[in-house]
C-alpha positions as CSV (number, residue, x, y, z in Angstrom):
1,X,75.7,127.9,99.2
2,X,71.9,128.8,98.0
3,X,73.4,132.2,97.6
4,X,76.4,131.7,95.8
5,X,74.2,129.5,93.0
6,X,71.7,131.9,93.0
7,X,74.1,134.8,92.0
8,X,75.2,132.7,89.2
9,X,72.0,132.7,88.2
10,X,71.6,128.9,88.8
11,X,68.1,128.4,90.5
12,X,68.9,125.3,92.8
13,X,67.2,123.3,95.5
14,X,70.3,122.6,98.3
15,X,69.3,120.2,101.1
16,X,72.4,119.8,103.3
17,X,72.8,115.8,104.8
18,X,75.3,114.3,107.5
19,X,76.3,110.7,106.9
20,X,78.9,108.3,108.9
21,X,81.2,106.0,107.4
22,X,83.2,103.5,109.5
23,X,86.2,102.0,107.8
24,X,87.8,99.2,109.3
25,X,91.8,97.9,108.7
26,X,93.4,95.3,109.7
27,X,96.7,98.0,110.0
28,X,98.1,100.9,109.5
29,X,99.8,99.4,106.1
30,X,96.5,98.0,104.6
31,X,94.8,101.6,105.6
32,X,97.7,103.5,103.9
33,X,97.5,101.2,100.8
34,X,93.6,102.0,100.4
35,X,93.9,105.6,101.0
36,X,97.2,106.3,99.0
37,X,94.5,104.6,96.0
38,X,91.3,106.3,97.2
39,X,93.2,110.0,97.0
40,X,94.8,108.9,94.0
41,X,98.5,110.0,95.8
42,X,101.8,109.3,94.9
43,X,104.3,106.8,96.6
44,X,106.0,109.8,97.8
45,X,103.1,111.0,100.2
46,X,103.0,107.8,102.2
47,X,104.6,109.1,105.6
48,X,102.3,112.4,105.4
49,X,99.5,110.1,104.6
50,X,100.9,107.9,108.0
51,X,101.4,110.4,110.1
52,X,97.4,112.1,109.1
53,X,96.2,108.1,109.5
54,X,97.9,107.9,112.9
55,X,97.0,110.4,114.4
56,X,93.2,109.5,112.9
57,X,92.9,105.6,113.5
58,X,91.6,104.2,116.8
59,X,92.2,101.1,117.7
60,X,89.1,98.2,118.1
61,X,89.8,95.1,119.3
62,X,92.3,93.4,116.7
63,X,91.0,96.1,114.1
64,X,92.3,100.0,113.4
65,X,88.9,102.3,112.7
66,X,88.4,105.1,111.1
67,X,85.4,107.0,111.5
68,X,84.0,109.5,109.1
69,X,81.6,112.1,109.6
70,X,80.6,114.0,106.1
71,X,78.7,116.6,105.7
72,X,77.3,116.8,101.7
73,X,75.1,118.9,99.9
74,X,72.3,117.8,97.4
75,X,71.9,120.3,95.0
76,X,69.1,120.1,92.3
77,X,68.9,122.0,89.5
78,X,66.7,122.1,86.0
79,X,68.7,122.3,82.9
């Protein structure tokens, strides 16, 4: 990524971080709902957006989990 800013001629510190989110449902309706709002979808994508969250979702005692590993950059930059 460093290189692709720097041939842009954008002189940039990039640090690169890994961060874990857990998100929690009470089911696979209340997960769809959130995530069909979060991705800013249309009603129409609900059983693509299902079939991705089932196959995604494990299930934790009374509760469906979703667990999120990110990688992110930080990139700073002087302007």
């Amino acid at each position: 990524m460093y290189n692709k800013l720097y041939d842009m001629g954008i002189m940039a510190d990039v640090t690169f971080v890994q961060n874990s989110c857990n998100y929690v449902y009470t089911d696979l309706k209340q997960a769809t709902e959130q995530w069909l709002q979060r991705l800013s979808l249309p009603f129409s994508e609900v059983k693509e957006l299902q079939k991705y969250l089932n196959g995604m979702l494990k299930k934790k005692e009374e509760f469906l989990s979703l667990e999120d590993n990110a990688k992110n950059a930080i990139i700073k930059i002087e302007i």
